[in-house]
PDB file of N, H, CA, C and O in Angstrom:
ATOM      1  N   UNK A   1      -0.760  -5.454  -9.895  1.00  0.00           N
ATOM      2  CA  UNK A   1       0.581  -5.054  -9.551  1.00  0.00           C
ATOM      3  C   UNK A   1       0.679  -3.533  -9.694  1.00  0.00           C
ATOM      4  O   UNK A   1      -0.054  -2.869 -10.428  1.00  0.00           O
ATOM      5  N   UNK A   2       1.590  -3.078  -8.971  1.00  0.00           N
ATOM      6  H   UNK A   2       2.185  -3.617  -8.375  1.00  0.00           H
ATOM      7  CA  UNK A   2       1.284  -1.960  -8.834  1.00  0.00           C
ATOM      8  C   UNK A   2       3.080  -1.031  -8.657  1.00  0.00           C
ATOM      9  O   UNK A   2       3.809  -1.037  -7.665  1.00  0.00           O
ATOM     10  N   UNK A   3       3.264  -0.495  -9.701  1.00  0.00           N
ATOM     11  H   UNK A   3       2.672  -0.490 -10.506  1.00  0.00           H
ATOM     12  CA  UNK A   3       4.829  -0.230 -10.244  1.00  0.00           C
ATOM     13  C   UNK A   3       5.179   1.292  -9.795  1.00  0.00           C
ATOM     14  O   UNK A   3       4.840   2.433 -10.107  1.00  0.00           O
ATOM     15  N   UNK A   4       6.053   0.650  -8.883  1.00  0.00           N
ATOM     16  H   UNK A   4       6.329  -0.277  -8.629  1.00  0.00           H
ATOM     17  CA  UNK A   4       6.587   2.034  -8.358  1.00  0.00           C
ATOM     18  C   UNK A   4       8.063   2.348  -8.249  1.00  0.00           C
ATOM     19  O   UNK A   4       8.762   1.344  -8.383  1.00  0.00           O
ATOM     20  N   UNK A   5       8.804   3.616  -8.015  1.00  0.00           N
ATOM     21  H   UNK A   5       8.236   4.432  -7.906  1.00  0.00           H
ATOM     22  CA  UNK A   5      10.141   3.892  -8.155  1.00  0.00           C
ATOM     23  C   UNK A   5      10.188   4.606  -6.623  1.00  0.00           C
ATOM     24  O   UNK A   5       9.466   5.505  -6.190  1.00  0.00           O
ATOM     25  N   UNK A   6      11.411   3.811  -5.887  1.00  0.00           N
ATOM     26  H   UNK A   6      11.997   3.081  -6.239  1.00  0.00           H
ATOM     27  CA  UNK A   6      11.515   4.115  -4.885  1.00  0.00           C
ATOM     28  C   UNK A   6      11.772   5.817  -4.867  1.00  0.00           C
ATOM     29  O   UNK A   6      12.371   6.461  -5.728  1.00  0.00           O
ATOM     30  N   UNK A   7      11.154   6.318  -3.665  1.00  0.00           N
ATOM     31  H   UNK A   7      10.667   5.795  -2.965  1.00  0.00           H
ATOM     32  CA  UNK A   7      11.078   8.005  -3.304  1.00  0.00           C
ATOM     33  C   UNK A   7       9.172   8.084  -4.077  1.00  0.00           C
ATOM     34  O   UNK A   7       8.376   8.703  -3.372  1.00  0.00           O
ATOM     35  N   UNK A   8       8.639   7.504  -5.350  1.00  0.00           N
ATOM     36  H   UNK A   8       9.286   7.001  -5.923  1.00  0.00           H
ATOM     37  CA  UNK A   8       7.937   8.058  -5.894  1.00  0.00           C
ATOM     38  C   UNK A   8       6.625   7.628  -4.525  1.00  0.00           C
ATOM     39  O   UNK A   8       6.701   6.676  -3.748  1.00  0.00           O
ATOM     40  N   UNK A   9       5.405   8.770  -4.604  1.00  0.00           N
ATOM     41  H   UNK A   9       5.344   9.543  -5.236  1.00  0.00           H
ATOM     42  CA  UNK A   9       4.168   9.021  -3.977  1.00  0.00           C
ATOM     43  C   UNK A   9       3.000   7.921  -3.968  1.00  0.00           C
ATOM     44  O   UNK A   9       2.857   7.509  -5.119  1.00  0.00           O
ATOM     45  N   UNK A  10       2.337   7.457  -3.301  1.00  0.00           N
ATOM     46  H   UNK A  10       2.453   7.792  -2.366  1.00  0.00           H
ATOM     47  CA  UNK A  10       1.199   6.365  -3.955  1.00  0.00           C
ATOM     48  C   UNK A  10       0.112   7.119  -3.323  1.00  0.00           C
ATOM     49  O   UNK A  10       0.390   7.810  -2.343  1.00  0.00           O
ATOM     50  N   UNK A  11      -1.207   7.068  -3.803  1.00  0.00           N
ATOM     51  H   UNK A  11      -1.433   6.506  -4.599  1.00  0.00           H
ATOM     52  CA  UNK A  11      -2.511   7.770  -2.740  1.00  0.00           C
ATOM     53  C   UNK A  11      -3.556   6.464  -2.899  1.00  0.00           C
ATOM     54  O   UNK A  11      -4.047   6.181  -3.992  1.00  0.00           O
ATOM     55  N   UNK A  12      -3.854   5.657  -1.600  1.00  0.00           N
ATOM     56  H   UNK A  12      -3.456   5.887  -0.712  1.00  0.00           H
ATOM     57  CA  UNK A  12      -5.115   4.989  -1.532  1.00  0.00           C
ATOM     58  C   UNK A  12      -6.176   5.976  -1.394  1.00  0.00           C
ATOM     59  O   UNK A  12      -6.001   6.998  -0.730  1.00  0.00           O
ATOM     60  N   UNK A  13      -7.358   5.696  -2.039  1.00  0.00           N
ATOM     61  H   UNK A  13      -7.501   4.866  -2.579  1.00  0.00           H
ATOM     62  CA  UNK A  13      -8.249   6.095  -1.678  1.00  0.00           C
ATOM     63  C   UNK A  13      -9.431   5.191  -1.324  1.00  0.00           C
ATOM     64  O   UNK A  13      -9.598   4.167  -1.987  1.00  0.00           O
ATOM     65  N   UNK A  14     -10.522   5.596  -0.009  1.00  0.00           N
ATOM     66  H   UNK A  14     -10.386   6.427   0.529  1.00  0.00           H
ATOM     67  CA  UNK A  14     -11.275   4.604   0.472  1.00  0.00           C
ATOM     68  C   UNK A  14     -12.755   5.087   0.253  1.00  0.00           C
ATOM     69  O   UNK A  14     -13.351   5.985   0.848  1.00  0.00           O
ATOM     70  N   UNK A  15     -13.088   4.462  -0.508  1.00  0.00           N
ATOM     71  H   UNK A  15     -12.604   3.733  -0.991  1.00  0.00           H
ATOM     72  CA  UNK A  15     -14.793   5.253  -0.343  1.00  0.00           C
ATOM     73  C   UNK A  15     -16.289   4.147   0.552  1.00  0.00           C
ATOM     74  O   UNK A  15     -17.501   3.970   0.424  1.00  0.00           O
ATOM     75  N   UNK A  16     -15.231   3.714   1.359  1.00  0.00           N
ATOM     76  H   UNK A  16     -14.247   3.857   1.463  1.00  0.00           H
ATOM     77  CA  UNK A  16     -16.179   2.847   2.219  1.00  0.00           C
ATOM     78  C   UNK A  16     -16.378   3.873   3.423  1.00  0.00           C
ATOM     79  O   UNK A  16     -15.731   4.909   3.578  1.00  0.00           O
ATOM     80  N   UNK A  17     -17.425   3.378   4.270  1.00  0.00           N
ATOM     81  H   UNK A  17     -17.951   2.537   4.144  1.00  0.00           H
ATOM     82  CA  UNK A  17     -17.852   4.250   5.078  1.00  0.00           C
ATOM     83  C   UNK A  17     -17.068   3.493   6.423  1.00  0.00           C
ATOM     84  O   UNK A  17     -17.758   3.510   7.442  1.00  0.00           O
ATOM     85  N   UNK A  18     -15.603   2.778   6.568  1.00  0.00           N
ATOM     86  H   UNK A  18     -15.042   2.764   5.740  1.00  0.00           H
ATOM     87  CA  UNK A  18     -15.322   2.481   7.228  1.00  0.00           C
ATOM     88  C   UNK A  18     -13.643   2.201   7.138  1.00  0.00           C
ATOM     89  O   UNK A  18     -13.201   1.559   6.185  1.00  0.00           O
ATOM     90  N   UNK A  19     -12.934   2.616   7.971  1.00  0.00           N
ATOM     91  H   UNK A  19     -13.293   3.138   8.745  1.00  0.00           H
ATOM     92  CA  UNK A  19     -11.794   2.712   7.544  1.00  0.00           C
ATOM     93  C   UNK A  19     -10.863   1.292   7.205  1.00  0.00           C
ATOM     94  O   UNK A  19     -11.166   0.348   7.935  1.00  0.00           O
ATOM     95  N   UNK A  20     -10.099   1.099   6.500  1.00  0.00           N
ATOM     96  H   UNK A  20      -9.853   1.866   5.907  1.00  0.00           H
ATOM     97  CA  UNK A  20      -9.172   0.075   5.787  1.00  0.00           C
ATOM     98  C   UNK A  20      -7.637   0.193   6.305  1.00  0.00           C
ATOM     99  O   UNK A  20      -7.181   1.325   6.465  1.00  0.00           O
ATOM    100  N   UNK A  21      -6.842  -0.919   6.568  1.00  0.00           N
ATOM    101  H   UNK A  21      -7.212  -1.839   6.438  1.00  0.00           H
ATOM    102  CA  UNK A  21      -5.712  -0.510   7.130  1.00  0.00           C
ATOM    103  C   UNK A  21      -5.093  -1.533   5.731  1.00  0.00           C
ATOM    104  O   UNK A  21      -5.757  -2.539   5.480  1.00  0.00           O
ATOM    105  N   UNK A  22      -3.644  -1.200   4.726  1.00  0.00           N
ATOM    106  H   UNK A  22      -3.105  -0.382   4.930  1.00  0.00           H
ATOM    107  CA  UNK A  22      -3.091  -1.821   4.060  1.00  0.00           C
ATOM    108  C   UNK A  22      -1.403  -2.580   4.059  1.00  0.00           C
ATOM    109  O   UNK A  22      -0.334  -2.045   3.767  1.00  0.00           O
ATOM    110  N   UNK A  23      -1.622  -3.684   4.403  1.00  0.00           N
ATOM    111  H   UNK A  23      -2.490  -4.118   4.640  1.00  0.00           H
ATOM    112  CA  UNK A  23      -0.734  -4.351   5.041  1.00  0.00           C
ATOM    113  C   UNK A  23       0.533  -4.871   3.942  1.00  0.00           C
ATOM    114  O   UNK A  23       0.191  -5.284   2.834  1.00  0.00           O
ATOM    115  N   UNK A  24       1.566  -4.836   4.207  1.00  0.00           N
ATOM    116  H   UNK A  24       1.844  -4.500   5.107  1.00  0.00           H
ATOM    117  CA  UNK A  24       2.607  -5.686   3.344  1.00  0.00           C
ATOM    118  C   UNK A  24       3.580  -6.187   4.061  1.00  0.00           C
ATOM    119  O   UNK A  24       3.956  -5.766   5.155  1.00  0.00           O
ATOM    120  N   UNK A  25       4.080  -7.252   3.357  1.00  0.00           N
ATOM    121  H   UNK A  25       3.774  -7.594   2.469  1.00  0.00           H
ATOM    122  CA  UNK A  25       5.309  -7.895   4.171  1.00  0.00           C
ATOM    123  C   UNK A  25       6.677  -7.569   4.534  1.00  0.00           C
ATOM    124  O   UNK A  25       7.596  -8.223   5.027  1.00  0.00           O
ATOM    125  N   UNK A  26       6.527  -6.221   4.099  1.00  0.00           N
ATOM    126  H   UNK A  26       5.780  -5.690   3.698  1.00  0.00           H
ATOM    127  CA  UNK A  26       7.656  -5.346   4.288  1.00  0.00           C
ATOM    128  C   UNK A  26       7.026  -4.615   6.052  1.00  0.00           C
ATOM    129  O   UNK A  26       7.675  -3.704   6.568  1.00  0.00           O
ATOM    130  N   UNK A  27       5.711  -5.198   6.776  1.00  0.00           N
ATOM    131  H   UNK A  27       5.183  -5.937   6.358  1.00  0.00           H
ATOM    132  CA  UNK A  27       5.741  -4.506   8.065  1.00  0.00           C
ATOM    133  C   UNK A  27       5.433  -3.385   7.922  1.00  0.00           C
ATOM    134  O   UNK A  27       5.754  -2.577   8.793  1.00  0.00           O
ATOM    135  N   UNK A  28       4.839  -3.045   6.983  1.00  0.00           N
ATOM    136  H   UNK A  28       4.578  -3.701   6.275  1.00  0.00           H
ATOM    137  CA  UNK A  28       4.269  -1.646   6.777  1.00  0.00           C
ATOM    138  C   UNK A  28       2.722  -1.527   6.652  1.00  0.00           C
ATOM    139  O   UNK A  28       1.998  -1.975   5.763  1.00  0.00           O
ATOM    140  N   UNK A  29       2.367  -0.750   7.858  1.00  0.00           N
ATOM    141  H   UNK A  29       2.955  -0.387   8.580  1.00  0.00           H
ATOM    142  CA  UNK A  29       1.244  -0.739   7.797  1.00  0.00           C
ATOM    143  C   UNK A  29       0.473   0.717   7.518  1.00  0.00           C
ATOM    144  O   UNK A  29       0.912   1.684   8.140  1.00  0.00           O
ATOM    145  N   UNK A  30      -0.789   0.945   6.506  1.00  0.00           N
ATOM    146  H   UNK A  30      -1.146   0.160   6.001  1.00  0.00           H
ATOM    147  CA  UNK A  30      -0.908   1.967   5.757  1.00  0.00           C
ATOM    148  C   UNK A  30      -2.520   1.966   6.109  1.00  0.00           C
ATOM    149  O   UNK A  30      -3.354   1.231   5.580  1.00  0.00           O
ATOM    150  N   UNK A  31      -2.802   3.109   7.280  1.00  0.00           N
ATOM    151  H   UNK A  31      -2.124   3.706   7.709  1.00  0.00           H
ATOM    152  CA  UNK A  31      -3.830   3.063   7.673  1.00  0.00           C
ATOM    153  C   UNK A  31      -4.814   4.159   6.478  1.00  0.00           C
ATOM    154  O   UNK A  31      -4.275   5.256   6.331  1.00  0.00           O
ATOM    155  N   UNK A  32      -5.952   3.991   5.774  1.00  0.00           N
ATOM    156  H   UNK A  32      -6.389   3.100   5.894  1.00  0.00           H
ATOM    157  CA  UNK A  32      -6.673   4.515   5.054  1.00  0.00           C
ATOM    158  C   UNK A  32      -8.156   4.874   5.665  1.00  0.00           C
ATOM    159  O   UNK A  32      -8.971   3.987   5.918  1.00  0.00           O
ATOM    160  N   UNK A  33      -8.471   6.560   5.917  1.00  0.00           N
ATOM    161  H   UNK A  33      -7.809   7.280   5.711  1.00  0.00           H
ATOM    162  CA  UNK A  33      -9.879   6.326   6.624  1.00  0.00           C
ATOM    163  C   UNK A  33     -10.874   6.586   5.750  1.00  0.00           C
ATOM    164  O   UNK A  33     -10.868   6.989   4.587  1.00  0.00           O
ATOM    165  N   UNK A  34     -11.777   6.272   6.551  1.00  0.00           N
ATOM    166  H   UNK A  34     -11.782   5.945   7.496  1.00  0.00           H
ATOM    167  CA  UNK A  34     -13.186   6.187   5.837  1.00  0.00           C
ATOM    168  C   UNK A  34     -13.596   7.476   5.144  1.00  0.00           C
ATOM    169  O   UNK A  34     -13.614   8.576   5.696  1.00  0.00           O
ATOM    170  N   UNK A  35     -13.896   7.253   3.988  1.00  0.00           N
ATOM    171  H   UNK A  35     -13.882   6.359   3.540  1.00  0.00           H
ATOM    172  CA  UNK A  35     -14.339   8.158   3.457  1.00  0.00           C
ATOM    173  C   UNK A  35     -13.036   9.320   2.879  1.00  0.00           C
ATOM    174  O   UNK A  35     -13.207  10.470   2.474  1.00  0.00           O
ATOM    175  N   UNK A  36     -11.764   8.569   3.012  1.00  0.00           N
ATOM    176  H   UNK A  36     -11.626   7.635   3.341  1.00  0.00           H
ATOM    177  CA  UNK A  36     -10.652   9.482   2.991  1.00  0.00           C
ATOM    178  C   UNK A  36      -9.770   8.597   1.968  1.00  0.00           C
ATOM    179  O   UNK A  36     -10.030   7.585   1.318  1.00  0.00           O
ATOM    180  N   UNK A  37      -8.306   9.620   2.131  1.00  0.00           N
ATOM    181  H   UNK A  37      -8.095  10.443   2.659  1.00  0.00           H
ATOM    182  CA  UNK A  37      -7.145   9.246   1.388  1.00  0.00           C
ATOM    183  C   UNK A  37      -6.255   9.226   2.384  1.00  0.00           C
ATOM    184  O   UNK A  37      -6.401   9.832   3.446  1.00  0.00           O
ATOM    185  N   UNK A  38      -4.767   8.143   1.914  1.00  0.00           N
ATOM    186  H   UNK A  38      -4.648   7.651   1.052  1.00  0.00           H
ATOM    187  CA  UNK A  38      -3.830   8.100   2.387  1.00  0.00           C
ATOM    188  C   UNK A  38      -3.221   8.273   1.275  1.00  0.00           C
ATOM    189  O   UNK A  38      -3.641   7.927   0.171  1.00  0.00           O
ATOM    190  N   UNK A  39      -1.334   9.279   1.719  1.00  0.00           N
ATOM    191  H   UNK A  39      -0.993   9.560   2.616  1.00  0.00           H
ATOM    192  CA  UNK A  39      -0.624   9.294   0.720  1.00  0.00           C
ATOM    193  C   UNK A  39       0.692   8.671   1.210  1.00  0.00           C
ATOM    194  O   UNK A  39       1.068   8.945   2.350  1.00  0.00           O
ATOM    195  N   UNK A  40       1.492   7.773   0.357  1.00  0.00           N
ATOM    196  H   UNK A  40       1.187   7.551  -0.569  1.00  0.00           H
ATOM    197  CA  UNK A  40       2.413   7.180   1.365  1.00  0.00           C
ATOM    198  C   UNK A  40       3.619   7.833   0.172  1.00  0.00           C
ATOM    199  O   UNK A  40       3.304   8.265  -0.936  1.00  0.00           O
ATOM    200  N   UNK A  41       5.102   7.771   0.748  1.00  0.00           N
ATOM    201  H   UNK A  41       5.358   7.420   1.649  1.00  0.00           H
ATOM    202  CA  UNK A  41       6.088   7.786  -0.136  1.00  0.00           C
ATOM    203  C   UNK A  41       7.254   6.614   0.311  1.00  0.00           C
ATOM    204  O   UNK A  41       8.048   6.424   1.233  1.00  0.00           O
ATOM    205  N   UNK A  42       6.735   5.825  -1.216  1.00  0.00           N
ATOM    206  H   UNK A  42       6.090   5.979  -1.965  1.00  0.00           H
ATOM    207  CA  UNK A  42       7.752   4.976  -1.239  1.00  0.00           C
ATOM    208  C   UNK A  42       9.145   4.824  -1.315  1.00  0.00           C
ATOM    209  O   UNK A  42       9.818   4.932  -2.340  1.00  0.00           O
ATOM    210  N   UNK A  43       9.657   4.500   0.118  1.00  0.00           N
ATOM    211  H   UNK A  43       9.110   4.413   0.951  1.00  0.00           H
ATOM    212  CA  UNK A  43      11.123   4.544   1.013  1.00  0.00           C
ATOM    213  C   UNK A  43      11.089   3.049   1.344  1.00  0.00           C
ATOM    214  O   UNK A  43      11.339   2.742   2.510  1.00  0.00           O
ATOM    215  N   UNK A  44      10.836   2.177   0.547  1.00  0.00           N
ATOM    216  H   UNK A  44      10.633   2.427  -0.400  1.00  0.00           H
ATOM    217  CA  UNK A  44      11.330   0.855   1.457  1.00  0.00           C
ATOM    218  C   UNK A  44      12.698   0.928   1.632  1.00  0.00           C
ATOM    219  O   UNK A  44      13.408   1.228   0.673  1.00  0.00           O
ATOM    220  N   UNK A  45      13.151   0.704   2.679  1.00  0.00           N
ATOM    221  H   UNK A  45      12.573   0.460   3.458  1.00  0.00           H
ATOM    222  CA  UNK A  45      14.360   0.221   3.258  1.00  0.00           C
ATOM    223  C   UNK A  45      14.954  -1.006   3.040  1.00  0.00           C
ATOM    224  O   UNK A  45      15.989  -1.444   3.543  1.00  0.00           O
ATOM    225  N   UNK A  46      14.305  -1.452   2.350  1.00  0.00           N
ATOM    226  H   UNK A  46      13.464  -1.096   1.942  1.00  0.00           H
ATOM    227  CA  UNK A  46      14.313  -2.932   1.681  1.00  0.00           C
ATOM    228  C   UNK A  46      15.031  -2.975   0.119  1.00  0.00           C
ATOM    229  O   UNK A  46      15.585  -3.978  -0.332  1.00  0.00           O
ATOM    230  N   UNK A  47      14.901  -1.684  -0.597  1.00  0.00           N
ATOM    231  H   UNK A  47      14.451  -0.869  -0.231  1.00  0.00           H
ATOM    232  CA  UNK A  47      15.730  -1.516  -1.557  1.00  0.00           C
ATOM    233  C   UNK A  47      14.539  -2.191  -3.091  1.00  0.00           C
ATOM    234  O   UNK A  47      13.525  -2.817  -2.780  1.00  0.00           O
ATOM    235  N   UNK A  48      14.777  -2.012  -4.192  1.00  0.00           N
ATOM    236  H   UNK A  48      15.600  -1.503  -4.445  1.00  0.00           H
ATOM    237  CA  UNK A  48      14.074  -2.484  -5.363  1.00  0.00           C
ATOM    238  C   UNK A  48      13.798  -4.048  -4.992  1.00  0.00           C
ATOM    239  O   UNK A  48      14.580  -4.849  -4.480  1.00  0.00           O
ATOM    240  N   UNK A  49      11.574  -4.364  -5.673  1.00  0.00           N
ATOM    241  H   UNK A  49      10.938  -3.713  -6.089  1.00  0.00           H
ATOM    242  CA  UNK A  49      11.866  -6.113  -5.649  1.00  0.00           C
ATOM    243  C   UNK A  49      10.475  -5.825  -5.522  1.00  0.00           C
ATOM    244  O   UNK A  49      10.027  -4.679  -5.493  1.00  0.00           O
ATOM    245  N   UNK A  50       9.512  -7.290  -5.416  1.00  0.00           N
ATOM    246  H   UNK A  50       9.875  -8.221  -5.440  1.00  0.00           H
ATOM    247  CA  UNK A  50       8.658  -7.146  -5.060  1.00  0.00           C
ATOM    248  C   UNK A  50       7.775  -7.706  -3.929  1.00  0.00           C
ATOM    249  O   UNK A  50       7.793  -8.726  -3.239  1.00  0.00           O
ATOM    250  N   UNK A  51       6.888  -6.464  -4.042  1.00  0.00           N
ATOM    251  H   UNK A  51       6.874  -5.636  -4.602  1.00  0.00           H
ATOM    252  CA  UNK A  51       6.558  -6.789  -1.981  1.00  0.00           C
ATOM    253  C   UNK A  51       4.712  -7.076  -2.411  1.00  0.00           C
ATOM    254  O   UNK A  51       3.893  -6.849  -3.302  1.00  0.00           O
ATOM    255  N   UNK A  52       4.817  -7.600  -1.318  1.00  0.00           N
ATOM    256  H   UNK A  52       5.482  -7.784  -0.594  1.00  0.00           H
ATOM    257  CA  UNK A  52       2.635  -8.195  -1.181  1.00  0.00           C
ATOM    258  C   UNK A  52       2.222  -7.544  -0.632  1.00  0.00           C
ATOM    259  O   UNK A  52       3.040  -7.034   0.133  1.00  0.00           O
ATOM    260  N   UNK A  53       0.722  -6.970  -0.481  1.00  0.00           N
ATOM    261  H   UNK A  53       0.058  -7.385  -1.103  1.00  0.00           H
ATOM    262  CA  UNK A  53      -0.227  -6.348  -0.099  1.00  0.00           C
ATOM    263  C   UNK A  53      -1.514  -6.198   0.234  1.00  0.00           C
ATOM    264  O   UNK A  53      -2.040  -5.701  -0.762  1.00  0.00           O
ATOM    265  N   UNK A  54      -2.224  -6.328   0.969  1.00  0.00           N
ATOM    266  H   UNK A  54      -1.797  -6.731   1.778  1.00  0.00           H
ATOM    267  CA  UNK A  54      -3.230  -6.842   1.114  1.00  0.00           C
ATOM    268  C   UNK A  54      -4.127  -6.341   2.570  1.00  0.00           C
ATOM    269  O   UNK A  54      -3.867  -6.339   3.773  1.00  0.00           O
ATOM    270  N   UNK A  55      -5.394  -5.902   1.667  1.00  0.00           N
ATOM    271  H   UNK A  55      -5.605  -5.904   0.689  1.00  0.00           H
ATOM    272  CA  UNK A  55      -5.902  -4.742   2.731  1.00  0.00           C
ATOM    273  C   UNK A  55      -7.034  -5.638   3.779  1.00  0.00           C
ATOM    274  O   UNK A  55      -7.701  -6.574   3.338  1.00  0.00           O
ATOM    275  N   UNK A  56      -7.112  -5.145   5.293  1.00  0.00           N
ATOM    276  H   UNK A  56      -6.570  -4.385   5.651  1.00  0.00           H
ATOM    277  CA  UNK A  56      -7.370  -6.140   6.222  1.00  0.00           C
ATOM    278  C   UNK A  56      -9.170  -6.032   6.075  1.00  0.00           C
ATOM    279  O   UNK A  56      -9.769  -6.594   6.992  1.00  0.00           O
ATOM    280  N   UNK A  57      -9.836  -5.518   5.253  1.00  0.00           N
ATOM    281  H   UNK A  57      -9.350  -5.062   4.508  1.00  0.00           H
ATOM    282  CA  UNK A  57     -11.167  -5.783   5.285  1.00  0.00           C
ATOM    283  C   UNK A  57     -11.707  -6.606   3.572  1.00  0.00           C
ATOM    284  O   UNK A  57     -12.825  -6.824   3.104  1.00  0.00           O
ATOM    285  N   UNK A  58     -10.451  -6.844   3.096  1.00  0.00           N
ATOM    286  H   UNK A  58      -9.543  -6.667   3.476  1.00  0.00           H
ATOM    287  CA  UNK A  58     -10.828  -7.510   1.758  1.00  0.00           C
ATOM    288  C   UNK A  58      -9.480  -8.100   1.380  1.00  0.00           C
ATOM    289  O   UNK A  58      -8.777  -7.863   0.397  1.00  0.00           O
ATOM    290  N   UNK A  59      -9.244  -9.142   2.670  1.00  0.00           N
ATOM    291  H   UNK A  59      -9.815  -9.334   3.468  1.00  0.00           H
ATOM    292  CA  UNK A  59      -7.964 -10.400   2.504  1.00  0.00           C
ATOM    293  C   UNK A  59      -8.353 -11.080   1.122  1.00  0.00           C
ATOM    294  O   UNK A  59      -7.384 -11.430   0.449  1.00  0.00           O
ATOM    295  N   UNK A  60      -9.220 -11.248   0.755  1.00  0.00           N
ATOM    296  H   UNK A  60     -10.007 -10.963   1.302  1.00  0.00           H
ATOM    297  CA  UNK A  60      -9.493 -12.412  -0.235  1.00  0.00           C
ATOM    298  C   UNK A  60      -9.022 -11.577  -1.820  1.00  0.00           C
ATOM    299  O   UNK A  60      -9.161 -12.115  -2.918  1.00  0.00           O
ATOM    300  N   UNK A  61      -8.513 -10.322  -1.626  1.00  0.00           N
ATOM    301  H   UNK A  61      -8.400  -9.886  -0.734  1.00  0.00           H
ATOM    302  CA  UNK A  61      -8.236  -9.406  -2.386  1.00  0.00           C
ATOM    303  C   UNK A  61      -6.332  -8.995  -1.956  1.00  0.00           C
ATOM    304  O   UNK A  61      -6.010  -8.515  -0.869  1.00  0.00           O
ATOM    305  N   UNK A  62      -5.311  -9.329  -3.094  1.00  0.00           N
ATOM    306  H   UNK A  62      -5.572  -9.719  -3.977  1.00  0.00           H
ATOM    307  CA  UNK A  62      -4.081  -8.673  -2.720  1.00  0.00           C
ATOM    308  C   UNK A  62      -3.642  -8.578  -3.648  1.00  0.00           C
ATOM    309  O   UNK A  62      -4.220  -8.907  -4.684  1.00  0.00           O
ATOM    310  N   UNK A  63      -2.068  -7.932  -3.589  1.00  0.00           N
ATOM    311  H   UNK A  63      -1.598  -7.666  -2.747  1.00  0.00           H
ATOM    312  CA  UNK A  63      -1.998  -7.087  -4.928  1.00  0.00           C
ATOM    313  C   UNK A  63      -0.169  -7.607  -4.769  1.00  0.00           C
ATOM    314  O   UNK A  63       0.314  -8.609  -4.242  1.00  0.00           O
ATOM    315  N   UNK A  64       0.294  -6.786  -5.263  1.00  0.00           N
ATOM    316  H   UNK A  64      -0.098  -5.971  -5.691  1.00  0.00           H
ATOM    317  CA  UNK A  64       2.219  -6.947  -5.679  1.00  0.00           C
ATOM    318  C   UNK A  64       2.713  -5.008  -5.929  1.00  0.00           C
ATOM    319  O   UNK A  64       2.204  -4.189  -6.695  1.00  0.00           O
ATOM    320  N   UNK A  65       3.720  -4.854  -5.057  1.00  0.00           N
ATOM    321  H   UNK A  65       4.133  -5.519  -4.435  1.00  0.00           H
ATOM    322  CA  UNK A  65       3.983  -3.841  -5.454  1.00  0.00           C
ATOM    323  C   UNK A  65       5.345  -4.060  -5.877  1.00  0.00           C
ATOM    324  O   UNK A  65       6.148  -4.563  -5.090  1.00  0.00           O
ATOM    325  N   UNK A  66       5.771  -3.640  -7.363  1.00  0.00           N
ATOM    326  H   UNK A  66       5.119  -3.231  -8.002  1.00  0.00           H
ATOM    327  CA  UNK A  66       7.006  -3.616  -7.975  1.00  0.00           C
ATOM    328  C   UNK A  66       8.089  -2.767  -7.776  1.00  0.00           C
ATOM    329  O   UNK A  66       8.318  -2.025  -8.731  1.00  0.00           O
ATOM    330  N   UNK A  67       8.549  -2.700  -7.170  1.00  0.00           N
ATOM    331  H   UNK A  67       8.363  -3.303  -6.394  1.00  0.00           H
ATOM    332  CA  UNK A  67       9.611  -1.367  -6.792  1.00  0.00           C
ATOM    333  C   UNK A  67      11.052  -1.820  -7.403  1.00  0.00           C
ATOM    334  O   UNK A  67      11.782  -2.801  -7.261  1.00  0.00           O
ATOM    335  N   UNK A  68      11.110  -0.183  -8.420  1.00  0.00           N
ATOM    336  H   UNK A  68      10.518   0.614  -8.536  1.00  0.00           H
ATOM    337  CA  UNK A  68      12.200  -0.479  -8.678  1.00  0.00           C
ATOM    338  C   UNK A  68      12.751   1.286  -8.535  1.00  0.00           C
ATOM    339  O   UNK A  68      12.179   2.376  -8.525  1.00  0.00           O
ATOM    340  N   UNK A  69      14.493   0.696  -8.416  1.00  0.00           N
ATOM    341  H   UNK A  69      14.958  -0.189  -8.424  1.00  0.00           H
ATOM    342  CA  UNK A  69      15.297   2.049  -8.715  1.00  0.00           C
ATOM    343  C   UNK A  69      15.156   2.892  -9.139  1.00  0.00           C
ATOM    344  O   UNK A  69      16.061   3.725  -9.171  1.00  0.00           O
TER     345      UNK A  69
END
């Protein structure tokens, strides 16, 4: 799980030699490239709660992001 305050920053980082896209059910999709970082800022429009996650080259792997106020 992974605890965040809406507005606050998150950075994936990918050290595969192939890029990762990170999906949640909030329709947000968080493309990460190879060998790189993504930095996202958390704005759900969805307001505090928690949302699923789960990156499209390691489904068998997902997470919870906690967002609060």
């Amino acid at each position: 799980m992974i605890r965040l305050k809406i507005g606050q920053s998150l950075t994936y980082v990918n050290f595969d030699n192939r890029p990762h896209m990170i999906q949640s059910d909030l329709a947000h999709n968080y493309a990460v490239p190879a060998h790189g970082q993504r930095t996202i800022q958390v704005d759900f429009g969805h307001g505090a709660g928690v949302y699923s996650i789960v990156c499209d080259d390691h489904t068998d792997l997902s997470g919870l992001y906690l967002v609060t106020e």
